[in-house]
N, C-alpha and C positions, 0 to 999 in steps of 0.2 A: 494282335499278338497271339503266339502258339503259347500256352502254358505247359512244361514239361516236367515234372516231378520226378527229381534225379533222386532221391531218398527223402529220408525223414526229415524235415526243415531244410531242404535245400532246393529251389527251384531256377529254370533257366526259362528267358521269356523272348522269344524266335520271332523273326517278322517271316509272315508267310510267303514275302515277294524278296529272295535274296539280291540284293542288289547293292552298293556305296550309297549310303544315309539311311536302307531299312537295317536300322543295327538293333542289335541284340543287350539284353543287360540280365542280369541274375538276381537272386535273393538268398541270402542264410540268415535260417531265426536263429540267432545266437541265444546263449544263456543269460545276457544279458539285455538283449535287442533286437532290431535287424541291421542285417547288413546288407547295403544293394551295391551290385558291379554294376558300373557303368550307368551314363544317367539318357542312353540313346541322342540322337539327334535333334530332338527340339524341344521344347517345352512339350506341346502336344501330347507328342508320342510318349515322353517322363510323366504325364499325366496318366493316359492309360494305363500303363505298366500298375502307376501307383494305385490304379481304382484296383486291379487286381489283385495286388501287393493286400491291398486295406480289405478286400471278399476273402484271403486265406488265412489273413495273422488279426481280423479284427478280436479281439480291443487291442490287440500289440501294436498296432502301427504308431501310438502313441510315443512306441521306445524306438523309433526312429534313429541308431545312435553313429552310422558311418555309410560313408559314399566312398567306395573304390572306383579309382580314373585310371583305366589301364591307359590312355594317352590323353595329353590337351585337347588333341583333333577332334574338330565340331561333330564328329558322329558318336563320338563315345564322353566328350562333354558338355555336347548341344543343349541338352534337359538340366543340367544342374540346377539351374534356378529352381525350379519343385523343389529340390527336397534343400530347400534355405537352413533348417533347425540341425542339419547333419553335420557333423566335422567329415572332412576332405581327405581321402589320404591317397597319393601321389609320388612319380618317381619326383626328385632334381628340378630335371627336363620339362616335367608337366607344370610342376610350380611352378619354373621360367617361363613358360609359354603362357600361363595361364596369367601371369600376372603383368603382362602385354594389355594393351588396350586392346577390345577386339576389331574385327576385320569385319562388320556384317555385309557389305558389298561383297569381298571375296568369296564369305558365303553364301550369297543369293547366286553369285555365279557357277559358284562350286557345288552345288546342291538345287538346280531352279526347280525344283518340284517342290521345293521345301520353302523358296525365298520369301513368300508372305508371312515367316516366323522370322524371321532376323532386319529386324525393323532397324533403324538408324540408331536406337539408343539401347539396342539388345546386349547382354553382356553374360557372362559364365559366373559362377564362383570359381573362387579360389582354393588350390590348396591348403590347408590347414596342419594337416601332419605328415612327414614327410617318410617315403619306404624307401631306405639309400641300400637296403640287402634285405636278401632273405630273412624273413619274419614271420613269426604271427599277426594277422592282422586283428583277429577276433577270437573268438574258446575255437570255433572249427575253421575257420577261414586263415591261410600260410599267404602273405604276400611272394612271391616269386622276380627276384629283378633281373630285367633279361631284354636284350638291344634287337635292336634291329626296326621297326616301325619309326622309331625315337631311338634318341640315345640310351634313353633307358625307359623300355614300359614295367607293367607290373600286371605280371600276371595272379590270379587265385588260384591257389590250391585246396580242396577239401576233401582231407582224406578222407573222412566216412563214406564218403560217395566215390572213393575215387575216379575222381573228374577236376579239370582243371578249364576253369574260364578264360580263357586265352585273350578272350579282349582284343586291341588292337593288332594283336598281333597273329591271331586265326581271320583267314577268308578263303570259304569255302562253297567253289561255284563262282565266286565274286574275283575279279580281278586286281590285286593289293594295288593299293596307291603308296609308294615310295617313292616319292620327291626329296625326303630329306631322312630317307631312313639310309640305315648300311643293307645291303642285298644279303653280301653273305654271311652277315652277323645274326641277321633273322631268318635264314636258312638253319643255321645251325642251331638257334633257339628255339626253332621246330621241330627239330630234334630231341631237345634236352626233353620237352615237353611232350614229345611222343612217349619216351624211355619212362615217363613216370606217371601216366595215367592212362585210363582204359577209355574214358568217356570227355570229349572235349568241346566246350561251346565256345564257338568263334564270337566277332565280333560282328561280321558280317556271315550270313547262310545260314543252311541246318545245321543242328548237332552230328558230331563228328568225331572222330577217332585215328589212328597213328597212320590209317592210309592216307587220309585227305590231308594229315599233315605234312604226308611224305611227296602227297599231289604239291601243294602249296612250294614245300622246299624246292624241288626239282623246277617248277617255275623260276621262282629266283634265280634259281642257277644258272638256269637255261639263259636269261636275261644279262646276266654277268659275259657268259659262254657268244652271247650275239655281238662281243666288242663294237657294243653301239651302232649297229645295222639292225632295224626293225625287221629287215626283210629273213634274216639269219635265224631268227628266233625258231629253235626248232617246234617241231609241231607235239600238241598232246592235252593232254583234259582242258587247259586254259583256254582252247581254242574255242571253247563252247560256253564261258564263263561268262557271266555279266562285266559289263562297261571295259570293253576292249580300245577304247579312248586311253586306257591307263597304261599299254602297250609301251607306246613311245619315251612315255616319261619316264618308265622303270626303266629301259633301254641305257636312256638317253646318263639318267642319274648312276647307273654303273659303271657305264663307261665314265664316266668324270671323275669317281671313286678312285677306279684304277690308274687316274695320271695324279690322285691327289685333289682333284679339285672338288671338295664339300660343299659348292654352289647349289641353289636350286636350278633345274634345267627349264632353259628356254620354252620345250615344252610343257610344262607347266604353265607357266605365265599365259603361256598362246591356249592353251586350253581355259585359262577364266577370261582371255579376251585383254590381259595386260601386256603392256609393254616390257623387254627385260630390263633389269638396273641394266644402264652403262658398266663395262668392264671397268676395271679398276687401272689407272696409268701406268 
């Protein structure tokens, strides 16, 4: 991990290979604790973070006191297990997800570089407290609730640094995986989020700011703009991005959008190797 000291107690921790599953997480020493985003993709990698976390706040790490989950999704709540003694805080959506039994086959499929951590009896924490609007989440840390990856992620705000952890819903270099998110819901929440901070750390990639978020949107859009022709998709920065596999699916899930259909796309399924549900009579 890249350790990057965005101001005075606020750090962001970067996988050097941007790619879907080297995810990213942060840290704020609050006045009364820390607070970590995101718990990365596996145990492992929440491991690391944490020896680092415990080399700049030791003896703080004891005040261990919140885990921000800008989404369910196993790359931004893969690691939760580490930090067990933390309350949870979460859109809705990520508590419903999270309170699912997990999937670790989907995972081993959807991540195989990663499969030898999501063993048969592998499972997540759960939400604990829930962020349904805009809030404080801690003395410097502002929850942020804002659609599009999920129905509703949560982003961090911290103004002293102004910078915003965008969590599941920054990739940058990395190609978004939206299977079940809204396209142009997280377009426009790229937006809001450019409008209000100078400095932004994704979920997946480098640190980043209002151009790569405007890279990022214009993707999506473009993806909407392909009415479900991969071949349509106009050309531009994404074309050079990690896991261009994700191509189809975005495609594929916008188009279905625009007739109403909130299904996951075929392509999906076909990408971990499963079969789709039967349509419905």
């Amino acid at each position: 991990m890249n350790t990057i000291e965005l101001g005075p107690g606020v750090y962001g921790f970067t996988h050097p290979d941007p790619a879907f599953g080297n995810s990213n997480s942060g840290l704020i020493i609050d006045s009364d604790g820390l607070t970590i985003i995101d718990s990365t993709a596996t145990p492992k990698q929440a491991e690391a973070v944490f020896d680092e976390i415990k080399r700049i706040t030791e003896p703080l790490t004891t005040r261990l006191k919140r885990v921000v989950l800008s989404s369910s999704r196993i790359p931004f709540s893969g690691g939760s297990s580490v930090y067990w003694q933390a309350a949870f805080y979460g859109s809705q959506a990520t508590s419903e997800q999270l309170d699912l039994p997990s999937n670790p086959e989907a995972f081993r499929r959807l991540l195989p570089a990663y499969a030898e951590h999501y063993h048969d009896r592998y499972d997540t924490r759960p939400i604990t407290h829930l962020v349904t609007e805009p809030s404080p989440i801690s003395a410097a840390g502002y929850g942020l609730t804002l659609s599009g990856e999920s129905t509703t992620n949560v982003a961090t705000y911290v103004e002293s640094v102004d910078t915003v952890f965008a969590g599941a819903l920054g990739s940058f270099g990395v190609v978004p995986l939206a299977y079940d998110g809204d396209l142009l819901a997280w377009a426009n929440s790229l937006d809001q989020i450019a409008e209000l901070a100078k400095t932004v750390i994704p979920g997946h990639g480098p640190v980043g700011g209002a151009a790569d978020l405007t890279d990022q949107a214009n993707y999506l859009r473009a993806c909407v703009e392909a009415d479900g022709d991969e071949s349509s998709l106009r050309p531009g920065p994404w074309n050079e991005w990690a896991n261009q596999e994700f191509h189809p699916i975005n495609i594929e899930r916008a188009a279905r959008l625009q007739r109403g259909d909130t299904s996951v796309p075929d392509s999906m399924f076909a990408l971990l190797g499963f079969d789709p549900p039967e349509p419905p009579n």
